[in-house]
C-alpha positions in Angstrom: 9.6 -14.6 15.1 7.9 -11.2 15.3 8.8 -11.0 11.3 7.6 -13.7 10.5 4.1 -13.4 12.6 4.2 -9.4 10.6 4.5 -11.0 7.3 1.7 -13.3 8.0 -0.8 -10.7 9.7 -0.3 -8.0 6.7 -0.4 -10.5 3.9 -3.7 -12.6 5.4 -5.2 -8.7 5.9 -4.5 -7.8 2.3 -5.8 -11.6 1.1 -9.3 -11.0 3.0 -9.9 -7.4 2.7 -8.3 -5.8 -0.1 -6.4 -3.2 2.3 -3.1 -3.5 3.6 0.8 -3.7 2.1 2.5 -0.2 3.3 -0.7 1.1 5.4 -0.6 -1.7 7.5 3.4 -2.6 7.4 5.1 0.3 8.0 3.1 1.7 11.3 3.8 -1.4 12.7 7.1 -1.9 12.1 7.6 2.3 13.5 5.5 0.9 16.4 8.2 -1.8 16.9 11.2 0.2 17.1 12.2 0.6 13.1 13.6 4.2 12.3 10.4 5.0 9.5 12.9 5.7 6.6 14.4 1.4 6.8 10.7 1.1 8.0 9.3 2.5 4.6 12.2 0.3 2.8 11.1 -2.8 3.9 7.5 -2.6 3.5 8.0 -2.1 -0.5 10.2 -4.8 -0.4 7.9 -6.8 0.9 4.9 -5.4 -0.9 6.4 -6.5 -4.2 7.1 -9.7 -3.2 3.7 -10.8 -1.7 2.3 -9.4 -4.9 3.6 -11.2 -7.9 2.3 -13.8 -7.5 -1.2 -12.6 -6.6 -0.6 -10.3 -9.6 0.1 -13.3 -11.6 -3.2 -14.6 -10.9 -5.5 -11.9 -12.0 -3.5 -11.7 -15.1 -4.0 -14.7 -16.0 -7.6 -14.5 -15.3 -7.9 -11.4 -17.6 -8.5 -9.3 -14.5 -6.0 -6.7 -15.0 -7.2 -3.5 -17.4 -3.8 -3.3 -19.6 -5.3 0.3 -20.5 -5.6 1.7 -16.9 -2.6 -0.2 -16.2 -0.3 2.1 -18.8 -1.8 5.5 -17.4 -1.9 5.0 -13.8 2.2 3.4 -14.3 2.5 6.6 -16.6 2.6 9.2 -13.6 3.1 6.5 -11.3 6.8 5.3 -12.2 8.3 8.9 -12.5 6.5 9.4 -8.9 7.5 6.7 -6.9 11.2 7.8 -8.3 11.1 11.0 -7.2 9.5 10.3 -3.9 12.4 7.6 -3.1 15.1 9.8 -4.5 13.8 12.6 -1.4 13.6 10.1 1.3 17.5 9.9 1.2 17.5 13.8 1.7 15.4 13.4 4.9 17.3 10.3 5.9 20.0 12.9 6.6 17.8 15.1 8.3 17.0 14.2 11.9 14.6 17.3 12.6 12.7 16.0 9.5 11.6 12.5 10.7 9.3 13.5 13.2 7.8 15.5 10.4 7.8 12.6 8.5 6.5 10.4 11.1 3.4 12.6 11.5 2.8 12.8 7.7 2.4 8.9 7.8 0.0 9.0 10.3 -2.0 11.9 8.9 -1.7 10.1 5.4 -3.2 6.3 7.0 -5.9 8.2 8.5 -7.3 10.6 5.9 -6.9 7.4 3.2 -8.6 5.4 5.9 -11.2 7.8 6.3 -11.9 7.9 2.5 -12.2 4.3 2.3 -14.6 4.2 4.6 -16.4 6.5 3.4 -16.6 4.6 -0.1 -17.1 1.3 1.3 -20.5 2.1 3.5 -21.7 3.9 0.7 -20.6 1.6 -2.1 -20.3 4.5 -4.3 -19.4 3.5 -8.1 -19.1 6.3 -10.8 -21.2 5.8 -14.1 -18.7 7.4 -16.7 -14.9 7.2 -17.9 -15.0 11.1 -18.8 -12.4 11.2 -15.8 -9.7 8.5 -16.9 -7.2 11.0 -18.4 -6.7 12.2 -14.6 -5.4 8.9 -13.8 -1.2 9.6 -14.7 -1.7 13.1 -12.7 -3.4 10.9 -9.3 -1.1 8.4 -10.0 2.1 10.6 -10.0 1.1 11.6 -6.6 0.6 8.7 -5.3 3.7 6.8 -6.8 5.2 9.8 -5.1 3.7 9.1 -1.9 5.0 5.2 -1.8 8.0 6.3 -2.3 8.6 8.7 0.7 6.0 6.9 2.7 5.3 3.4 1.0 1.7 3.4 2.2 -0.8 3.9 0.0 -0.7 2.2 -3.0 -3.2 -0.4 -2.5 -6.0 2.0 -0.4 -5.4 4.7 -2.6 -5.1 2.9 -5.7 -8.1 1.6 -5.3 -9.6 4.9 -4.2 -8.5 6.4 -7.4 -9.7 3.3 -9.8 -13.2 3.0 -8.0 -13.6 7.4 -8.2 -12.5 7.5 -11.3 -13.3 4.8 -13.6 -16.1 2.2 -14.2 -14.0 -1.3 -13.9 -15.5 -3.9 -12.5 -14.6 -4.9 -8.8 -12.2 -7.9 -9.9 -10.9 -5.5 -12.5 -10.1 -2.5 -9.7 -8.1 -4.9 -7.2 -6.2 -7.1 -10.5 -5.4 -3.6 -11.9 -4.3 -1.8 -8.4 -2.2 -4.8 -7.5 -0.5 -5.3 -10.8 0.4 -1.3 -10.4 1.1 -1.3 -6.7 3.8 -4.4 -7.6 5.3 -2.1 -10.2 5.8 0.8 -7.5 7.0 -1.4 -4.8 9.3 -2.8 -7.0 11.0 0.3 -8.2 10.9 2.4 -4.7 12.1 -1.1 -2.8 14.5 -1.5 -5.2 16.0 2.2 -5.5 15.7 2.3 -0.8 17.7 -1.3 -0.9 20.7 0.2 -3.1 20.6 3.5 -1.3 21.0 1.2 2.1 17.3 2.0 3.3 15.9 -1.2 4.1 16.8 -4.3 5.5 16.4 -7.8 3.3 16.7 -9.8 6.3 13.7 -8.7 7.5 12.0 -8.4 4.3 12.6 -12.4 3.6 11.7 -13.4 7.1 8.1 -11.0 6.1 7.9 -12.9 3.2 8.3 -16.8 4.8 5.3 -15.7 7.1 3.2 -13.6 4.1 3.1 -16.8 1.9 0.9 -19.1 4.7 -0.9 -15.3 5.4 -1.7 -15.2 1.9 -3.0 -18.4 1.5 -5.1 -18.2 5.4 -6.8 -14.5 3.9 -7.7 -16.2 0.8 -9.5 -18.9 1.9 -11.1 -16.6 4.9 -12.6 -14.5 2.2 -14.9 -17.1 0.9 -16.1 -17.9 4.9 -16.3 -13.9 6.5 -18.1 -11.6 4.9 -15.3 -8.7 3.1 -17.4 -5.6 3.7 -17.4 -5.7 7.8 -14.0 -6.9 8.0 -12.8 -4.3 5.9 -14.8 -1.6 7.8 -13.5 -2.9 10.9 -9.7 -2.8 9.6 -10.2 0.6 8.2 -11.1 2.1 11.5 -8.1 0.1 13.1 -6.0 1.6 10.9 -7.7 5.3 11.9 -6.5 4.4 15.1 -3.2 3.4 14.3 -2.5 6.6 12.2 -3.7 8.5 15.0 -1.3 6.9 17.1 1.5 8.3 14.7 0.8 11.3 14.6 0.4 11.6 18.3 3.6 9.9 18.5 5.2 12.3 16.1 4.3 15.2 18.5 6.0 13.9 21.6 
């Protein structure tokens, strides 16, 4: 039942706020037991199934910049490859998954952080002169799904809103259409190296659907900015939380 309640808490998050996928999934399934490496498996798995269909949606709205799109999967894919390909190396490791374990939390909270900081002041930049930057980001961040998984929705966005001048709708269509590209290449690579665990994933994705629907519909009654602040500095906390775990 715990899966399914996961699924539906993550998804509804990502559905009202914009923030969620890996940042939110994998700490909480680490907080539940879940050695990080099957942790980080599953939350991809997930993550690209709660997003095609949302991706779906702003594609067919003409919300997703096919442009950005190309440069930010052109680092991106060759990232996220790389980064999954390593994770099996420090799967082996057992002196390297408390190092791992504090990288996530120091990751959540210094992407957390930046958010914030870009939310309150609702900075935008006024020029594209910074878009052929995007495969380099991108690269690191695909590389940061796939040893960590979070990340590619908070700092996806973070890169798109720094670096480009899309329009809001265009910056979450875009970000989701390239996080579901990464999630389904790193999930797919940590299922056939036997790093995840699909019966968790489907009982994620049972809950995520009515999640998904429930944040949807909450986003046109709550006001997104506050609830976003306020799940950003959960998220501080819960990264903190990592880390300090990490050290014990």
């Amino acid at each position: 039942m715990k899966f399914y309640l996961i699924g539906f808490f993550v998804a509804f998050l990502i559905g009202l706020t914009g923030v969620g996928g890996g940042t939110i999934t994998v700490p909480l399934l680490i907080l539940l037991g879940i050695e990080p490496t099957i942790a980080i498996g599953i939350s991809l798995g997930f993550s690209a199934l709660i997003k095609i269909p949302s991706s779906m949606i702003y594609f067919f709205k003409g919300h997703i910049d096919k442009k950005t799109l190309f440069y930010l999967s052109l680092g991106g894919i060759p990232g996220v490859v790389l980064g999954s390909l390593i994770l099996r190396k420090i799967y082996q490791q057992d002196h390297l998954k408390s190092i791992m374990l504090l990288l996530i939390g120091v990751i959540i909270v210094i992407s957390s952080l930046v958010n914030l900081w870009h939310t309150i002041k609702d900075y935008r930049p006024t020029t594209n002169k910074y878009t052929l930057l995007l495969p380099f980001c991108a690269f690191l961040i695909g590389f940061e799904v796939g040893t960590f998984s979070s990340g590619a929705g908070a700092l996806g966005t973070l890169l798109l809103l720094s670096l480009t001048t899309l329009s809001p709708s265009d910056v979450v269509g875009t970000d989701i259409a390239f996080g579901l590209i990464l999630s389904l290449i790193g999930g797919g690579i940590h299922l056939f190296q036997g790093l995840s665990d699909s019966s968790i994933i489907f009982k994620m994705v049972m809950g995520g659907i009515f999640g998904a629907i429930g944040g949807a519909y909450a986003c046109m009654i709550f006001p997104k900015k506050p609830a976003r602040i306020f799940l950003l500095i959960w998220l501080i906390f819960i990264g903190a939380m990592l880390f300090y775990r990490s050290l014990r």
